[in-house]
DRENSENU-788212 format. One record per residue (C-alpha): residue in one letter; chain; x, y, z. Coordinates in pm, whole numbers. Layout:
+------+------+--------+--------+--------+
| code | unit |   east |  north |     up |
+------+------+--------+--------+--------+
|    A |    A |      X |      Y |      Z |
...
+------+------+--------+--------+--------+
This chain:
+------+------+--------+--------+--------+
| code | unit |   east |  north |     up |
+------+------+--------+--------+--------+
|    X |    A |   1026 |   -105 |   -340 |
|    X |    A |   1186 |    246 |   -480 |
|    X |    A |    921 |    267 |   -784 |
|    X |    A |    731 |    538 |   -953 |
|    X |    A |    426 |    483 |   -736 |
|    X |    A |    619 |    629 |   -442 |
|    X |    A |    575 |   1034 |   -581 |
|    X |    A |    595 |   1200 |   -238 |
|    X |    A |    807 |   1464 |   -244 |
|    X |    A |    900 |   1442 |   -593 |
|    X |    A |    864 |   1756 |   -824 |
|    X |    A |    797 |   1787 |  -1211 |
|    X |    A |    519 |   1578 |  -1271 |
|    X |    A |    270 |   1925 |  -1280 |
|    X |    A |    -19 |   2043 |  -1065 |
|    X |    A |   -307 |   1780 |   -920 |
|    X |    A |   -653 |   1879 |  -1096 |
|    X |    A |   -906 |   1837 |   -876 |
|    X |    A |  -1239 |   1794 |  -1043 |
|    X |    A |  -1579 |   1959 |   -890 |
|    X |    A |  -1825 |   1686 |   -806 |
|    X |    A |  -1589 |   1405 |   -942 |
|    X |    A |  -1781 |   1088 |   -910 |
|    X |    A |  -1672 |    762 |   -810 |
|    X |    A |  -1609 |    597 |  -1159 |
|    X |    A |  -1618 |    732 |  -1474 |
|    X |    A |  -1703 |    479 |  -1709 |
|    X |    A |  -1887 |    134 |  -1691 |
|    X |    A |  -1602 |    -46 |  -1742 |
|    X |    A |  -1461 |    131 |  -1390 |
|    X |    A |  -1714 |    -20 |  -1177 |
|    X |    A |  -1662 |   -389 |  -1365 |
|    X |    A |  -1307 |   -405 |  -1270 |
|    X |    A |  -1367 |   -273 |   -890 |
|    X |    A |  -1605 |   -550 |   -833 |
|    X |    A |  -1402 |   -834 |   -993 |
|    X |    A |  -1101 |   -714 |   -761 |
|    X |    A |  -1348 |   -702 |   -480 |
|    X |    A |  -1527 |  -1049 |   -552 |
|    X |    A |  -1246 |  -1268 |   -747 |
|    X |    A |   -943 |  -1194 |   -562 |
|    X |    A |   -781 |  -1431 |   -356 |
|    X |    A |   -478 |  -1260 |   -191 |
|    X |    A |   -451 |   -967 |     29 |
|    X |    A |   -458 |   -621 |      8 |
|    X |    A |   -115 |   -573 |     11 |
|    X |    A |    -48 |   -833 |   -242 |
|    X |    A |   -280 |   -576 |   -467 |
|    X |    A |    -94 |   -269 |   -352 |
|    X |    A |    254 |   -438 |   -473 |
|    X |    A |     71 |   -568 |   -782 |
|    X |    A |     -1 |   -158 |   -855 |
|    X |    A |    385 |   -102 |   -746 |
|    X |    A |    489 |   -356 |  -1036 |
|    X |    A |    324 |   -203 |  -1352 |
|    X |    A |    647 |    -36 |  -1532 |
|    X |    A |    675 |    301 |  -1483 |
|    X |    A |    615 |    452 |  -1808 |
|    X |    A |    280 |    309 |  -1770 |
|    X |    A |    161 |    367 |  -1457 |
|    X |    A |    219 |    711 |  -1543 |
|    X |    A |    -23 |    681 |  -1825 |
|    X |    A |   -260 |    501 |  -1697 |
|    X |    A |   -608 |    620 |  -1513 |
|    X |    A |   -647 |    439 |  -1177 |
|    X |    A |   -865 |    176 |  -1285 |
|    X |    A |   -619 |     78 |  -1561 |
|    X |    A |   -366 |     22 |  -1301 |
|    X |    A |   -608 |   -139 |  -1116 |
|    X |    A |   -709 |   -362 |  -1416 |
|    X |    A |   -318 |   -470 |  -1488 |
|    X |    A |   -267 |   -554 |  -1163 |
|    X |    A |   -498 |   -738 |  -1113 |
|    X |    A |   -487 |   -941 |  -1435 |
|    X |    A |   -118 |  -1016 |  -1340 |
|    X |    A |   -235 |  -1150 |  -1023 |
|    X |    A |   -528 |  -1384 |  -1135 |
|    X |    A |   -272 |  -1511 |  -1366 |
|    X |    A |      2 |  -1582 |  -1064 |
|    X |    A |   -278 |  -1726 |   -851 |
|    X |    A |   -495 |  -1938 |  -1093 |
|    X |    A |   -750 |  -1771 |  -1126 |
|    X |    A |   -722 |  -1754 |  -1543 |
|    X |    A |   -469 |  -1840 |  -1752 |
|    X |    A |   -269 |  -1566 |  -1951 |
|    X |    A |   -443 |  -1753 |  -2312 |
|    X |    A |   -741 |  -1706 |  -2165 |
|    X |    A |   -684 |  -1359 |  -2090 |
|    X |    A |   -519 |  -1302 |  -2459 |
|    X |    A |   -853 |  -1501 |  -2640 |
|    X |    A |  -1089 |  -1344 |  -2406 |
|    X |    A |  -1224 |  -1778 |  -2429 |
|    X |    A |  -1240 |  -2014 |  -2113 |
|    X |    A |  -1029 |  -2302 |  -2157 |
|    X |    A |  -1176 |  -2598 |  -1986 |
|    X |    A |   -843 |  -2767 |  -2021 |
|    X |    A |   -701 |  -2567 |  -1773 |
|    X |    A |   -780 |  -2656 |  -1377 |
|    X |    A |   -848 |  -2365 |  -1148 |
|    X |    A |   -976 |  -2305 |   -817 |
|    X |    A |  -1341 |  -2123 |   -782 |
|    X |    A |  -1328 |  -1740 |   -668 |
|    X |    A |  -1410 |  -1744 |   -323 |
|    X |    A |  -1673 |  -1493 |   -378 |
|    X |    A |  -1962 |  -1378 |   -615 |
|    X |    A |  -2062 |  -1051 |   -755 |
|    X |    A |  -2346 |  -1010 |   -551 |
|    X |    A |  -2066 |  -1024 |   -202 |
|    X |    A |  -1910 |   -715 |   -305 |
|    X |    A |  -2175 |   -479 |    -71 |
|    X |    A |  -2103 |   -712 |    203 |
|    X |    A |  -1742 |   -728 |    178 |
|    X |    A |  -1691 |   -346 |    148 |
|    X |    A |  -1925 |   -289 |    448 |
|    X |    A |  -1711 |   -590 |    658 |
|    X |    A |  -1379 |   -345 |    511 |
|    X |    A |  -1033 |   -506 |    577 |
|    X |    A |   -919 |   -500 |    929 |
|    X |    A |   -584 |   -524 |    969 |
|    X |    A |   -562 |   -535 |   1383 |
|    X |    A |   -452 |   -840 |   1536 |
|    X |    A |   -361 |   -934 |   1882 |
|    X |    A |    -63 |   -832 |   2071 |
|    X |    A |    240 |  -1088 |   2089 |
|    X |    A |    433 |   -877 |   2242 |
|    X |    A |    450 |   -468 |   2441 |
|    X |    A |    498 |   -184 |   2199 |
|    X |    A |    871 |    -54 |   2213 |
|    X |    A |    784 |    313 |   2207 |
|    X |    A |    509 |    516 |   2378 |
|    X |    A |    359 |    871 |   2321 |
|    X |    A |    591 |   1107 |   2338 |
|    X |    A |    866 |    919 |   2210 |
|    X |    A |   1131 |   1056 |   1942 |
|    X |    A |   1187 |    821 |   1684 |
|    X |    A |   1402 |    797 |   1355 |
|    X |    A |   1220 |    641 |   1034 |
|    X |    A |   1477 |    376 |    889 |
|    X |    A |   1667 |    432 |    606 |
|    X |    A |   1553 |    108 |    389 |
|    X |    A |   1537 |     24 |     43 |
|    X |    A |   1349 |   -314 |     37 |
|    X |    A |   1312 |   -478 |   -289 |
|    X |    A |    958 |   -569 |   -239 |
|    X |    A |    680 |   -405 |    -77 |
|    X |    A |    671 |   -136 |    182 |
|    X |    A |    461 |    143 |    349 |
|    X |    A |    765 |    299 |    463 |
|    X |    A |    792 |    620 |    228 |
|    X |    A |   1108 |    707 |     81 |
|    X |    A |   1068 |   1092 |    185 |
|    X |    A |   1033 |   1037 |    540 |
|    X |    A |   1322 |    769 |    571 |
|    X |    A |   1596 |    888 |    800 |
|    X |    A |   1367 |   1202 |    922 |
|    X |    A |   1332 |   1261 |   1287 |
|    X |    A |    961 |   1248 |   1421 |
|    X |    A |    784 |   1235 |   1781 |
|    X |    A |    501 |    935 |   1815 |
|    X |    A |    176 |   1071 |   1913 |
|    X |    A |    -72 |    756 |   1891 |
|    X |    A |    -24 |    395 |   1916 |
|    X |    A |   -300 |    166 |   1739 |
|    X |    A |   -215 |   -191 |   1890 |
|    X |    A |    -66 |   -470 |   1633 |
|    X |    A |   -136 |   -431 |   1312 |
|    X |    A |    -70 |   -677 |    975 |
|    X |    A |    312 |   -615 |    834 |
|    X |    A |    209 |   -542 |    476 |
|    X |    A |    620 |   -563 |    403 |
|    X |    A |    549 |   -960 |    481 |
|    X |    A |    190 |   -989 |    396 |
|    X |    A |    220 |   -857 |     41 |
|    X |    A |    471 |  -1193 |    -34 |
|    X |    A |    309 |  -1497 |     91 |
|    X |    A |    512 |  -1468 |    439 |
|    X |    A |    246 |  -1396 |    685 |
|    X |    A |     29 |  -1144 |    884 |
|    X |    A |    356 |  -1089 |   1140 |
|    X |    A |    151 |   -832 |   1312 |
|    X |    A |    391 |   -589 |   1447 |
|    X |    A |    301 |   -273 |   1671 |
|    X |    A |    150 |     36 |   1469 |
|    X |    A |    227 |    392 |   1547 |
|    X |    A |    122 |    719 |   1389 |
|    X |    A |    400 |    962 |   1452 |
|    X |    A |    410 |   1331 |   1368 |
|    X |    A |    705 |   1506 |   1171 |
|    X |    A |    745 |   1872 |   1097 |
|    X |    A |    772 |   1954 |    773 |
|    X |    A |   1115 |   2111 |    784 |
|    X |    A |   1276 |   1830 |    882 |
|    X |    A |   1096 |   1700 |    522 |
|    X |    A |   1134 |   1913 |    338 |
|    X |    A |   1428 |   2177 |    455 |
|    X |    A |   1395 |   2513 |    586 |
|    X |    A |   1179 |   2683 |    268 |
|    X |    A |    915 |   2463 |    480 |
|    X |    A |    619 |   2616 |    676 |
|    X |    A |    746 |   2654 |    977 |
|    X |    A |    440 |   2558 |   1174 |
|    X |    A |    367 |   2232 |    916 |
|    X |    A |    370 |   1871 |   1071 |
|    X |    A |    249 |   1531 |    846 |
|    X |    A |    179 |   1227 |   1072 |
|    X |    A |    219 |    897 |    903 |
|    X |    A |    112 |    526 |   1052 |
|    X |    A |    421 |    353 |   1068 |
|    X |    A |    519 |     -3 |   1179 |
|    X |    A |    737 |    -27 |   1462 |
|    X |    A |   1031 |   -182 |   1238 |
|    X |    A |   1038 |     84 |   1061 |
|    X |    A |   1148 |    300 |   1348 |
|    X |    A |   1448 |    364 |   1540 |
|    X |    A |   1487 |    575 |   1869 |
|    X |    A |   1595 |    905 |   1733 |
|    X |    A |   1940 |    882 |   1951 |
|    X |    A |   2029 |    584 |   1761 |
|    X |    A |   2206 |    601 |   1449 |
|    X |    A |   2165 |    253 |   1321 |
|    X |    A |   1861 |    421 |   1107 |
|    X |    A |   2061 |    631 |    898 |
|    X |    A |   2256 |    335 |    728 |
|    X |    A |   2069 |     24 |    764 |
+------+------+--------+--------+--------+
């Protein structure tokens, strides 16, 4: 989806502050909500991601990370049973209200971040590019989730790796399957970006899923 969360390329939002020896959470509370996401949730990674993508835009610009994080995911346990909105309102269990156990406990969180969340699956069928290849990113506006970014869309780029078949997270995000499609990383210079006030000698590679990819002699990617 076209949302907020999507920033690439955009301009006016000021300068990124980097802080010296930022550490990984900031407050209590920060390490509370990464390890309920971590042990509670029931749905995939990209469900999460699109979760993020759906917070209105006013406030995810507002928010810290772990706020988003925290909205999210409260949306989600809602959608999936895992509490009920009163409950999350009254801050009381309702035993009234039938849910399914979290799949995991607080103490699987070390485990579960050491397994991480591979995404590879097994061929179905061979790649349709190969190294070397020049390809066209698509030009599409899908209403739900995407890792297609909207600055690269249309932009001509050369493939340089290919990493097997990899989860769709367009598909996986909605409840309609892994649909593992071929993943690529492929290189683009950053005039082609950004315009000629680009370094000249500037590339950005991005992993991209072979459906979001055209051959660059074909057209079809600048209006689909």
């Amino acid at each position: 989806m076209n949302g907020v969360h999507d920033m690439g390329g955009m301009q006016g939002f000021g300068p990124v502050l980097s802080e010296a020896d930022e550490p990984v959470f900031h407050a209590a509370w920060e390490k509370r909500v990464f390890a309920m996401v971590m042990a509670t949730a029931r749905w995939p990674i990209d469900t999460h991601r699109h979760g993020l993508e759906c917070i209105p835009p006013a406030d995810y610009l507002r928010m810290s990370y772990f706020e988003r994080w925290l909205t999210a995911f409260e949306a989600l346990a809602v959608s999936h049973g895992v509490v009920s909105a009163q409950e999350l309102s009254t801050g009381r269990a309702d035993p009234a209200v039938p849910r399914a156990e979290p799949p995991f406990g607080p103490g699987a969180v070390p485990a579960i971040l050491a397994a991480g969340f591979p995404s590879e699956r097994p061929a179905t069928a061979a790649p349709r590019f190969a190294m070397g290849d020049q390809v066209r990113a698509r030009t599409l506006n899908p209403a739900g989730h995407t890792r297609l970014p909207r600055y690269v869309r249309g932009a001509r780029g050369v493939v340089v790796l290919y990493h097997g078949a990899h989860v769709l997270p367009d598909t996986n995000a909605h409840g309609a399957g892994e649909q593992p499609q071929p993943l690529y990383t492929v290189r683009f210079t950053a005039r082609d970006l950004w315009g000629p006030e680009a370094g000249a000698t500037d590339t950005l590679s991005l992993d991209l899923w072979e459906s979001y990819l055209d051959p660059a002699g074909d057209d079809h990617g600048k209006t689909s």
